[in-house]
N, C-alpha and C positions, 0 to 999 in steps of 0.2 A: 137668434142671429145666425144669418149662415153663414159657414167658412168660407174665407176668399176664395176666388176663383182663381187656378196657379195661371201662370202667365203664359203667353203666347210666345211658340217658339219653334224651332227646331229640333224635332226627337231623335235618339240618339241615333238608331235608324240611318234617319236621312243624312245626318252629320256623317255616318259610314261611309253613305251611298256618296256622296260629295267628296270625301277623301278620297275613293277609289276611286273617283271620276279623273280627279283632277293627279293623280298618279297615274295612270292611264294617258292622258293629254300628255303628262311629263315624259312618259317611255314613248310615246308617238314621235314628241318633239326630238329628243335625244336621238333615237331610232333614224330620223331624216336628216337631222345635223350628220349623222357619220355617212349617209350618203352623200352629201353634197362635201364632204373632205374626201373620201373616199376619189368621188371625180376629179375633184380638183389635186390629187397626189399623181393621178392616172396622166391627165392634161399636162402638169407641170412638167412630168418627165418628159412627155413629148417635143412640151418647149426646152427641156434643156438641152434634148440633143440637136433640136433646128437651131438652138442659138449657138452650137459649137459650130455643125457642119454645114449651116445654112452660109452666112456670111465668107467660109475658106472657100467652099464649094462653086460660089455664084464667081468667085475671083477667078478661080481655075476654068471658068467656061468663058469669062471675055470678061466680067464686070468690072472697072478699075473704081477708082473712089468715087467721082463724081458720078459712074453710073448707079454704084451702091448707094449712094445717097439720091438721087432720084427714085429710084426702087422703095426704098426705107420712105420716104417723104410720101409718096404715094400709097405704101402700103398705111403710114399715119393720119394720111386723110381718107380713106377708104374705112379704116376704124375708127376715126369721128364719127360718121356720118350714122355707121351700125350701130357703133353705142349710141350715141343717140335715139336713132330707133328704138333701140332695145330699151333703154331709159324709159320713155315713153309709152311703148306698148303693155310692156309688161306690169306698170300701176296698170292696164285697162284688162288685157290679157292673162295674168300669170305668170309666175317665173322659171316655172318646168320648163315650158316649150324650148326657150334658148337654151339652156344649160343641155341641152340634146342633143338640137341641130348645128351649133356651133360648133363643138369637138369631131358633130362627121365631116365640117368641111375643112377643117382641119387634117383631119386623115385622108382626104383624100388629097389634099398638096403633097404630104407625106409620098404617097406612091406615085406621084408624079414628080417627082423632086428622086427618088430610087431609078427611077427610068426612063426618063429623060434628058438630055442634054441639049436641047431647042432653048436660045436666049429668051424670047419673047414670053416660050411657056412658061419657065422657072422665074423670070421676074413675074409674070401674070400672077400665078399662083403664090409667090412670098406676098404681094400686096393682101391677097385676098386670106392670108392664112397670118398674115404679119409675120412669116418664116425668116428667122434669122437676125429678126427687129432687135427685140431683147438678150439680153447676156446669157450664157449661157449657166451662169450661177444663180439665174433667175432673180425678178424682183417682185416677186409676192403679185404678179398678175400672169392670167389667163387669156386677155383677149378682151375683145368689144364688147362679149358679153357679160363681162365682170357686175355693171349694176344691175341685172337681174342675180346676181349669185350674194353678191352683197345686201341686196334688197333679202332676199330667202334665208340669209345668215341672221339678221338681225330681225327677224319675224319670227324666227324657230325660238333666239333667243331670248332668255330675261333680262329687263334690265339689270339686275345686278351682277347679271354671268356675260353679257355681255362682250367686254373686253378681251373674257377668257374664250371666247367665241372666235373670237375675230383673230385670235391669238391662237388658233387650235388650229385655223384656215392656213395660216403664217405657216405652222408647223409642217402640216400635211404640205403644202407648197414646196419646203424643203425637203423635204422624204423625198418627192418626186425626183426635183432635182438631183439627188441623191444618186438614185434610183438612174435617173436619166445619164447626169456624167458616168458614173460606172459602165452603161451600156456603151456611149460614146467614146469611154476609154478606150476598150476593147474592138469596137469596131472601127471606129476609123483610121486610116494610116498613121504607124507611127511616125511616118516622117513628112516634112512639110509637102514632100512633090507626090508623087502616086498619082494613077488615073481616076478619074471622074468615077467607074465604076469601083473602084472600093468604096466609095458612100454606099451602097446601095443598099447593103445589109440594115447598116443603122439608121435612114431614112424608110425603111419598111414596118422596123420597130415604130418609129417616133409618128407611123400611121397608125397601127394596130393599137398601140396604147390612146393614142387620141377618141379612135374609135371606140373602144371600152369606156372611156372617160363618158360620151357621149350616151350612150349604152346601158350604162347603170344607171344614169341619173330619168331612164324611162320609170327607176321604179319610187321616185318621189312621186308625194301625194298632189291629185290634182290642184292646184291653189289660185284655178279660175275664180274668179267674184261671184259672189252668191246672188243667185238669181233674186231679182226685182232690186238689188242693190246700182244703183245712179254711178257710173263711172268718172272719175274726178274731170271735172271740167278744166280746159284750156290746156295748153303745153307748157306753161311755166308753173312750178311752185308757190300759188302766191303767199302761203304762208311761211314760206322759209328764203323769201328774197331777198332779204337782207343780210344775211347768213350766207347764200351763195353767190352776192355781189361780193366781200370780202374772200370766199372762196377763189373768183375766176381774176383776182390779183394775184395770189399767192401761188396758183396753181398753172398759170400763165409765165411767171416767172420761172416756177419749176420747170416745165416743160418746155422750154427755151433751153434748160440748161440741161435736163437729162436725151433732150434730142441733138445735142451738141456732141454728146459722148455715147449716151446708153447705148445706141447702135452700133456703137465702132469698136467696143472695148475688145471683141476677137482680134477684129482686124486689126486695132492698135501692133498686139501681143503679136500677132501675126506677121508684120510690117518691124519693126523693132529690135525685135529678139529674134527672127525666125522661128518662133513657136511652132510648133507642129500641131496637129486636131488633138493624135492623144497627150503632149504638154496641157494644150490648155484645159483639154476635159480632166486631167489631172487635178491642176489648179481647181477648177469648181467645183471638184468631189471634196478637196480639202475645206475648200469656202462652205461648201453645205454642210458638212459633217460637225462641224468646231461651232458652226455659228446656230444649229439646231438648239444646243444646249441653252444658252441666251436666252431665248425667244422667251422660251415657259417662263422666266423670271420677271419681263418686264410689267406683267401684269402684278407684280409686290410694288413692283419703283411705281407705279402708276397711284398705287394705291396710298403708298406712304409720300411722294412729293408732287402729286396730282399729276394730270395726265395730258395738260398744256406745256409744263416743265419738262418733261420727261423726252416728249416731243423733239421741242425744239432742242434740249442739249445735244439727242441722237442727228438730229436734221443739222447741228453745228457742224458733226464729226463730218459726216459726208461730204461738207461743202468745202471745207479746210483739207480734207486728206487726197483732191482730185489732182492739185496741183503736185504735189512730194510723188503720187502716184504717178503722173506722165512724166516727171523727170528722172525715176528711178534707174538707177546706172543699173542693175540686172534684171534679169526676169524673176530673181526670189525676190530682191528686195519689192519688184511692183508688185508679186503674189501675195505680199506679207501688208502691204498700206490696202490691196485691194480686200484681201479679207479681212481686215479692223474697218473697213469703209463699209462691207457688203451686211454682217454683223449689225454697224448703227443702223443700217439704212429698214433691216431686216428687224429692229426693234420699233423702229416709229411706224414704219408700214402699220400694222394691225389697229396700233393705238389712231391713229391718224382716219381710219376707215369707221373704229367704232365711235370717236366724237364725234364727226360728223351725223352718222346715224344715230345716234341719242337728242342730237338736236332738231333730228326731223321725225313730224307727223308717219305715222306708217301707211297712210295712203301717198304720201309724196315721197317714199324712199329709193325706190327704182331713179323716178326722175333728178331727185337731187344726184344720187349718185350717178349718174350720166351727165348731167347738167355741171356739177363742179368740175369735172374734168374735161368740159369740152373745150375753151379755150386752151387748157392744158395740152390734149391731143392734136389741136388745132398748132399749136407752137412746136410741139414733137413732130408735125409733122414736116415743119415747114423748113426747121434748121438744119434736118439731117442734108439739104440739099449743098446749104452753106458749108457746114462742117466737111461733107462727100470732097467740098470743092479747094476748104483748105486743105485736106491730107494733099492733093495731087500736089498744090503751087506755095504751101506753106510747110515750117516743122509741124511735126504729128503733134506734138505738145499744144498748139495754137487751142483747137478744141476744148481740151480738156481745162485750158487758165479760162476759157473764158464761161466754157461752163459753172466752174468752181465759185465766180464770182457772182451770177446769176442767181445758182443755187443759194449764198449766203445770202444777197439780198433778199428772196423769197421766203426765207426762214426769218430774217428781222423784220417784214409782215406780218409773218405768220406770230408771233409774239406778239407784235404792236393789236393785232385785230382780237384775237381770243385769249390774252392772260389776263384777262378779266370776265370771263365766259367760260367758268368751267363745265363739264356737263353735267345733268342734273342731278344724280348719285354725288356727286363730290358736292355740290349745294345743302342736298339735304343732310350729308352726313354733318356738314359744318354748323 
């Protein structure tokens, strides 16, 4: 009788060669993730000092409210349209190419915004660059090209790192900002009046750093579609349409209410208090500095009260603290509601980007994340015209109640649609 024959398998060998493969893959991944924060620290700065001196700057050259809101509305439908694009192409294309060319045109508004004082040019260029759009304490975005950067963040990573992924991006986000107030302290006038050319220093930065942002990110890996591989058919998602119909409620709503305010929170400060550029780049140094620490934790709260909860309590704080914050009798007391606001707003961000991504297909991830926020951008674009128009012929307060209220609705949505949808790491672990 003969001896069995031993089994069919894996020798220990190849079980090596496999471990080493897939360590390998791991340091590849790892490796590209710190490029794509690396740009995105580089970018941030850029945005926080066009969000301190973009918006005082464009006032001191003729812009009154209603012009700045024209300008902001167009520069938010000019950034639908890209993202969009960008959404799009990049499922067909890759997500290098934008993460590139997007930060050079950024830097070049940058040096035209240093050396120029022509209305027509500087509004041209804030549209195309969205200069001055956002706060200058930053809100965990970059620009139109965010869902190819998004889409590349949640491809490098694992499901189960995930969050801490997206939470990594948050971080570096704030370093920039960081990074960016500090340089905005120091260069811009400390007092509210000074000429058009004392920006000029700090708008040559806010190009150069864009520029590098742009720059390093030549050295991620090619991540065109492999050849004889079929490019996803059609412009919509269809396997995530239902997931991003309940997104363009919730995110429709938001951006009604963050283009009612998000543009104008300089020029509030500015208008109100007589802030000056270096007050307010102050204030954002203290907002990025305090609320860095936060971030890295939300990924424990996610984990222990799941990451729909977590959410929404953070998306509470923001909605409730706009109103205490536009009637704040001083400039501490509204730097103290704005940083507990900037904080929640800076813990839901990440989590809010990685649910979505968990719930989509990775050939639809560029698209969805372009596609959930386009109604959203489409509303940011539209309100800053209104809001522009209440600062001139209303109290400054107006924007910010009606924002706040907006924002709450969209958060009792956001609740009604997904607390019963958690993503599928919190499924399986239950």
């Amino acid at each position: 009788m003969s001896a069995r024959e031993p089994e069919e398998g894996p020798l220990p060998d190849e079980l090596l060669a496999a471990e080493e493969a897939e360590e390998a893959r791991e340091r590849s991944r790892t490796g590209q993730l710190r490029i794509v924060y690396a740009a995105r620290a580089l970018v941030s700065a850029s945005r926080a000092i066009a969000g301190i001196g973009g918006p005082i700057y464009l006032a001191k050259v003729g812009f009154g409210g209603t012009g700045l809101g024209i300008v902001f509305a167009l520069a938010g439908f000019f950034a639908l349209f890209v993202s969009f694009g960008v959404g799009f192409m990049a499922d067909r294309m890759g997500r290098r190419i934008f993460l590139v060319v997007y930060p050079m045109l950024v830097a070049a508004a940058g040096f035209v915004f240093a050396f120029s004082r022509a209305e027509w040019v500087l509004g041209g260029m804030a549209v195309v660059a969205s200069f001055g759009r956002g706060a200058g304490a930053g809100a965990g975005s970059v620009g139109p090209y965010q869902p190819a950067e998004t889409a590349m963040v949640a491809d490098l990573a694992r499901a189960g790192r995930r969050n801490q992924a997206f939470i990594a991006i948050a971080q570096m986000s704030v370093i920039g900002a960081i990074a960016g107030s500090v340089i905005a302290f120091f260069a811009f006038p400390a007092a509210g009046g000074g000429k058009g050319g004392a920006f000029s220093a700090a708008f040559v930065v806010a190009g150069v750093l864009a520029l590098l942002g742009g720059f390093i990110a030549l050295w991620l890996e090619n991540d065109r579609r492999p050849r004889g591989q079929k490019p996803p058919k059609g412009v919509f998602p269809h396997r995530s349409l239902g997931l991003l119909a309940r997104l363009w409620v919730t995110n429709t709503l938001n951006g009604l209410a963050v283009g009612m305010f998000g543009p104008f929170v300089t020029y509030f400060l500015y208008l109100k208090f007589h802030a000056s550029p270096a007050q307010i780049a102050l204030l954002y140094l203290v907002v990025n500095v305090v609320s860095l620490g936060p971030i890295g934790q939300v990924g424990k709260l996610a984990q222990r009260f799941g990451t729909i909860r977590v959410t929404v309590f953070f998306r509470l704080i923001q909605a409730l603290l706009l109103v205490p914050f536009a009637f704040a009798p001083t400039f501490l007391m509204a730097g103290i509601l704005y940083l507990v606001r900037m904080i929640a707003q800076r813990l839901a961000m990440p989590l809010r980007q990685s649910y979505v991504q968990a719930r989509v297909p990775p050939e639809e991830r560029a698209r969805v994340a372009a596609l959930a926020n386009l109604p959203s951008q489409g509303a940011m674009a539209a309100s800053p015209a209104l809001s522009g128009y209440l600062f001139d012929v209303a109290p400054l307060e107006v924007p910010f109640m009606i924002g706040g209220v907006l924002q709450l609705v969209s958060t009792l949505f956001y609740w009604g649609f997904f607390s019963k949808a958690p993503p599928p790491e919190e499924t399986a672990r239950d």
